[in-house]
Backbone as CSV, one residue per row, in Angstrom:
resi,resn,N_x,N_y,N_z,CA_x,CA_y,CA_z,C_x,C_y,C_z
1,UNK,-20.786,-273.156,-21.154,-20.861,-272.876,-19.733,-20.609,-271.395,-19.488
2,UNK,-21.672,-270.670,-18.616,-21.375,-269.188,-18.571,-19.880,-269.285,-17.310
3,UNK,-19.627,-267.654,-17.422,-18.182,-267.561,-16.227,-18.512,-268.190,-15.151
4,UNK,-17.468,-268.231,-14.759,-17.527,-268.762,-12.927,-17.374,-267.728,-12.102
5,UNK,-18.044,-267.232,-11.121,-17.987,-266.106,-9.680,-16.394,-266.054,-9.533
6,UNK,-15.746,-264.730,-9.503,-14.081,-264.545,-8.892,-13.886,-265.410,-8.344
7,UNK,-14.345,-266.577,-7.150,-14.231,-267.132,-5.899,-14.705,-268.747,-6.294
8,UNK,-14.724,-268.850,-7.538,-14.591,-270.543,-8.123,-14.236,-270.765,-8.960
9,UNK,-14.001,-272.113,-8.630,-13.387,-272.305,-10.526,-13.607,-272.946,-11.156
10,UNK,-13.146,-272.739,-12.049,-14.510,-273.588,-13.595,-13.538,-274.909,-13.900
11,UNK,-14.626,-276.057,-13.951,-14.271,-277.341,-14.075,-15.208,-277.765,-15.676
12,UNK,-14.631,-277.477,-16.705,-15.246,-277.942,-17.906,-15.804,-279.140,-17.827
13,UNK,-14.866,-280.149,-17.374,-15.471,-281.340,-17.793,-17.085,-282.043,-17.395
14,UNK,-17.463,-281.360,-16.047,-18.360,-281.406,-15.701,-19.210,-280.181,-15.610
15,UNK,-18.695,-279.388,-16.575,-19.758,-278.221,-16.638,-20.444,-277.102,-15.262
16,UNK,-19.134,-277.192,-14.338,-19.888,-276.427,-13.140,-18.780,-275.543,-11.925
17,UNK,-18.653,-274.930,-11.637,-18.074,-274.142,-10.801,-17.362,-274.936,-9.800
18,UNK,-16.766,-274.759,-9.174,-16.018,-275.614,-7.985,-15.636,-274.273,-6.782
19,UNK,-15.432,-274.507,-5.482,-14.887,-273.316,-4.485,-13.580,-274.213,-4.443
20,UNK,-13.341,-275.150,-5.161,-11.358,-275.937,-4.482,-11.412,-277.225,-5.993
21,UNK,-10.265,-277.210,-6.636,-10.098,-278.252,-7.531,-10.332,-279.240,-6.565
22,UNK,-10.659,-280.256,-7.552,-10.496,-281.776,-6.465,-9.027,-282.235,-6.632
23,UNK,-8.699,-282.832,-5.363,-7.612,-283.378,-4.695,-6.318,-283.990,-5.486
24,UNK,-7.315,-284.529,-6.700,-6.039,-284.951,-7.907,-6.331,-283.832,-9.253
25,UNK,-6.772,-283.058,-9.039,-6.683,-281.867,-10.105,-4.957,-281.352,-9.903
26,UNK,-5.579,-280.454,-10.938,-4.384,-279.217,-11.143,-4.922,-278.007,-11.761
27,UNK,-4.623,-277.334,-11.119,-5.425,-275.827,-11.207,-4.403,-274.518,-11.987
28,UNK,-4.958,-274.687,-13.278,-4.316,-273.256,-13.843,-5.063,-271.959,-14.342
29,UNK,-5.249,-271.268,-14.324,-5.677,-270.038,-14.618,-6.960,-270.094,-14.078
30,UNK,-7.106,-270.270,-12.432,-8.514,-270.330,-12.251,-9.685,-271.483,-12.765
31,UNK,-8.961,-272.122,-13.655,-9.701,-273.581,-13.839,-9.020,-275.096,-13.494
32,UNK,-9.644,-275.961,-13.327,-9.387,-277.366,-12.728,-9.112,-278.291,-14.052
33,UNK,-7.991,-279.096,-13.959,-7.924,-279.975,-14.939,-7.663,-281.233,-14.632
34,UNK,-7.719,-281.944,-15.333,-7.235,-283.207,-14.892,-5.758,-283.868,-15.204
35,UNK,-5.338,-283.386,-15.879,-4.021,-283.375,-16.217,-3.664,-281.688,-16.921
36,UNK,-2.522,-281.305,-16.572,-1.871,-280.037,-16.877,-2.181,-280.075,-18.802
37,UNK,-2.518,-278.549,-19.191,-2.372,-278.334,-20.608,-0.780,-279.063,-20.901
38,UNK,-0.862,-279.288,-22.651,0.904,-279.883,-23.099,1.784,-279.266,-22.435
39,UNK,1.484,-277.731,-22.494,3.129,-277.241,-22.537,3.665,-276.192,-20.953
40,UNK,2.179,-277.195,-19.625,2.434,-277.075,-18.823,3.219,-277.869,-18.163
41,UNK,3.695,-277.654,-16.617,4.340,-278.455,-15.939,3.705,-278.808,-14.539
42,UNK,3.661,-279.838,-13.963,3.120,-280.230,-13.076,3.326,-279.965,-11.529
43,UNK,3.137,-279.145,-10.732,3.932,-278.518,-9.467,2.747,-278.879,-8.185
44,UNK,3.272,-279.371,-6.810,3.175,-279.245,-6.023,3.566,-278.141,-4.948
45,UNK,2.319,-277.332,-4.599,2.893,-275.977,-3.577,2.179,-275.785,-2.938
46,UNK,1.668,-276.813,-1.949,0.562,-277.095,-1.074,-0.624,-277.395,-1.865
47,UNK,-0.726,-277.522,-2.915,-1.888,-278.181,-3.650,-1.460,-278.032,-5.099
48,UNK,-1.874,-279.093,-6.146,-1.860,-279.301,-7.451,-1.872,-277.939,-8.468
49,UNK,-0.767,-277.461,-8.839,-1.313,-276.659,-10.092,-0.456,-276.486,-11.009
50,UNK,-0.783,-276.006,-12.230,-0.249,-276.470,-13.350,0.720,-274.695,-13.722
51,UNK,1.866,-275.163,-14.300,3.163,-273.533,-14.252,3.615,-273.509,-15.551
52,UNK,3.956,-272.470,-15.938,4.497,-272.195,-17.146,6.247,-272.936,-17.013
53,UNK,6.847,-272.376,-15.745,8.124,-272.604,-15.722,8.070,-273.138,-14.513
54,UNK,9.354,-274.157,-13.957,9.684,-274.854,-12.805,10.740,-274.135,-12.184
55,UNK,10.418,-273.312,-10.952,11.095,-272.494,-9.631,12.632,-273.483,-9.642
56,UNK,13.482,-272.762,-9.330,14.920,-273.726,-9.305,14.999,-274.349,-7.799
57,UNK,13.922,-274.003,-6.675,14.155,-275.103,-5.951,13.557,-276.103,-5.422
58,UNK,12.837,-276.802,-6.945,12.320,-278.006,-7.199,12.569,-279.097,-8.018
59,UNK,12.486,-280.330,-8.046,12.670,-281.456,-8.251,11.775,-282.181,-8.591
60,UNK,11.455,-283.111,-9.711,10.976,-284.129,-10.325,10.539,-285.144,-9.920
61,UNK,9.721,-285.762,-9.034,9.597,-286.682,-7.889,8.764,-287.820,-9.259
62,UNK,9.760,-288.716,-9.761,9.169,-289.757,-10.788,8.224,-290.311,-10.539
63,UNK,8.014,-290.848,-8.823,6.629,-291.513,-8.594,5.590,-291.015,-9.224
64,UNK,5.312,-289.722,-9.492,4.143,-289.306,-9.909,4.218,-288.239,-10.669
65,UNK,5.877,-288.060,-11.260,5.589,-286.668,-12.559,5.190,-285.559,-12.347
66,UNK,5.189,-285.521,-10.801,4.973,-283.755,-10.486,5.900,-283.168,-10.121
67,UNK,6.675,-281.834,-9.967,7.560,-281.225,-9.233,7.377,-280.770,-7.844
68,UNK,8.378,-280.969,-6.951,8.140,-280.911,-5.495,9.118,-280.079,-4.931
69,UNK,8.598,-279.157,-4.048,9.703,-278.330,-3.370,10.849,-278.972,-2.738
70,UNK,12.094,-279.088,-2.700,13.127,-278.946,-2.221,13.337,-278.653,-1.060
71,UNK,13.750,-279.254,-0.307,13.799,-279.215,1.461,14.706,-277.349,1.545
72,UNK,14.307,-276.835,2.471,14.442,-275.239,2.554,15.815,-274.835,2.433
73,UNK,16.864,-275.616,2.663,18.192,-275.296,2.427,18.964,-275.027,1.359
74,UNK,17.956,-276.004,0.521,18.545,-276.237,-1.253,18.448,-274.930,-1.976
75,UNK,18.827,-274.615,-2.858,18.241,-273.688,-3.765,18.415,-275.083,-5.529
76,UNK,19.094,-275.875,-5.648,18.539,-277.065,-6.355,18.772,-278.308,-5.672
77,UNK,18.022,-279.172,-5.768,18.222,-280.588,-4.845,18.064,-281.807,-6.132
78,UNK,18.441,-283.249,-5.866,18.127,-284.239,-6.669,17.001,-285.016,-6.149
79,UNK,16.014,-284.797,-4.739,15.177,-285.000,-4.503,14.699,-284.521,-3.671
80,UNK,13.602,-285.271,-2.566,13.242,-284.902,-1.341,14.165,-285.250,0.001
81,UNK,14.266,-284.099,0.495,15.170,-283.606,1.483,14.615,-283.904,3.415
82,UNK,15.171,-283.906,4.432,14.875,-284.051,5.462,15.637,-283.254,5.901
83,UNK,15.674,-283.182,7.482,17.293,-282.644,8.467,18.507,-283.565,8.403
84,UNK,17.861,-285.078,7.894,19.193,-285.354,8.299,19.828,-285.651,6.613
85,UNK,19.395,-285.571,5.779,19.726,-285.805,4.816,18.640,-284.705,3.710
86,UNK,19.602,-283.723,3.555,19.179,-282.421,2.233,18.452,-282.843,1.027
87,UNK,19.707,-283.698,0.770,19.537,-284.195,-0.907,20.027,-282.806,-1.981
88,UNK,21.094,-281.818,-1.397,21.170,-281.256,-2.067,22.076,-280.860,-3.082
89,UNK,21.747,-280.277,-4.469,22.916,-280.117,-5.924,23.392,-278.737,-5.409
90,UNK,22.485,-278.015,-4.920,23.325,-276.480,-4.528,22.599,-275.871,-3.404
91,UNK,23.248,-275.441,-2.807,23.025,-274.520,-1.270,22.122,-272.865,-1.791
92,UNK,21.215,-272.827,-0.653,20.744,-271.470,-0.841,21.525,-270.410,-0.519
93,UNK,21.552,-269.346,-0.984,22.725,-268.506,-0.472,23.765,-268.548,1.285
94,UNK,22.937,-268.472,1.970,22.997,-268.005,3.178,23.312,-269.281,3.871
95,UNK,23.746,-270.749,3.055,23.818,-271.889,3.675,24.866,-272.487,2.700
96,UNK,26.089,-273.375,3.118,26.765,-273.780,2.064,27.115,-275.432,2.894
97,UNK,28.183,-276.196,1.850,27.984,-277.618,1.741,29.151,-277.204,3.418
98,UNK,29.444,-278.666,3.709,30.594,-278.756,4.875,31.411,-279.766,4.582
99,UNK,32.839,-279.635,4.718,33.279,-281.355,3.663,34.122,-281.390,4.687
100,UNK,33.542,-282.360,5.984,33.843,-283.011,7.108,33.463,-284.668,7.256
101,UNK,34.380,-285.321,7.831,33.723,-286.821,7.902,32.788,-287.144,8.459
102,UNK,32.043,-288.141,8.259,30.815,-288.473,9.414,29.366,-287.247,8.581
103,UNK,30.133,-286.229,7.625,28.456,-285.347,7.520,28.093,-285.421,6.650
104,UNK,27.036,-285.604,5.930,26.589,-285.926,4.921,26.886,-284.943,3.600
105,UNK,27.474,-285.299,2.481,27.721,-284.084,1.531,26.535,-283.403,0.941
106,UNK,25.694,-284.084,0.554,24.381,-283.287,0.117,23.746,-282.305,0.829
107,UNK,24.453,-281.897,2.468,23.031,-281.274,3.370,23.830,-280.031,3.435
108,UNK,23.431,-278.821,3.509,23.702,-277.345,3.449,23.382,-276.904,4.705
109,UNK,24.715,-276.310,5.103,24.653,-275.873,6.706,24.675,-274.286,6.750
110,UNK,24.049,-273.472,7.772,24.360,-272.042,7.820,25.260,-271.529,7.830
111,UNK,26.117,-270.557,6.935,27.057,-269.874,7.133,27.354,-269.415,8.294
112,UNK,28.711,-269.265,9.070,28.711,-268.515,10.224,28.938,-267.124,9.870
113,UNK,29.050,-266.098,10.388,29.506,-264.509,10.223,30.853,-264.491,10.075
């Protein structure tokens, strides 16, 4: 298969250019796969693509073996996060835990000044 144009990306398996992986791809170096190379890792970041290394504020979502961002407070979480519940292992800088009754320990609140 000759190159693909800057502005697509090459899908081997079917021998042809693409302008967007398909929906259950994973996209690394400008090409579409269907599952990540071995000694990639599987990441969600608004669409499928395949990483050398996993960002520390993401998480392992077992349903489907991909890594998923971490609700915005976390800098590491044990899953997927909401407002009312973080899910978080550690606070992003600028936000720390609160160990009050009634609040949830996992969720990271803003520092005051």
């Amino acid at each position: 298969m000759r190159k693909c144009p800057e502005d697509k990306k090459k899908y081997e398996e079917e021998k042809k250019c693409l302008d967007e992986c398909y929906p259950e791809q994973f996209e690394y170096n400008n090409i579409c796969y269907d599952d990540c190379p071995n000694d990639k890792y599987k990441l969600f970041n608004n669409r499928n693509i395949c990483v050398d290394s996993i960002p520390e504020n993401y998480y392992l979502d077992s349903n489907d073996d991909i890594y998923k961002e971490c609700y915005y407070t976390c800098k590491k979480c044990y899953k997927e996060g909401n407002e009312n519940n973080n899910n978080c292992k550690e606070c992003q800088n600028n936000y720390i835990f609160v160990d009050e009754p009634n609040i949830p320990s996992q969720n990271c609140y803003p520092k005051c000044d």
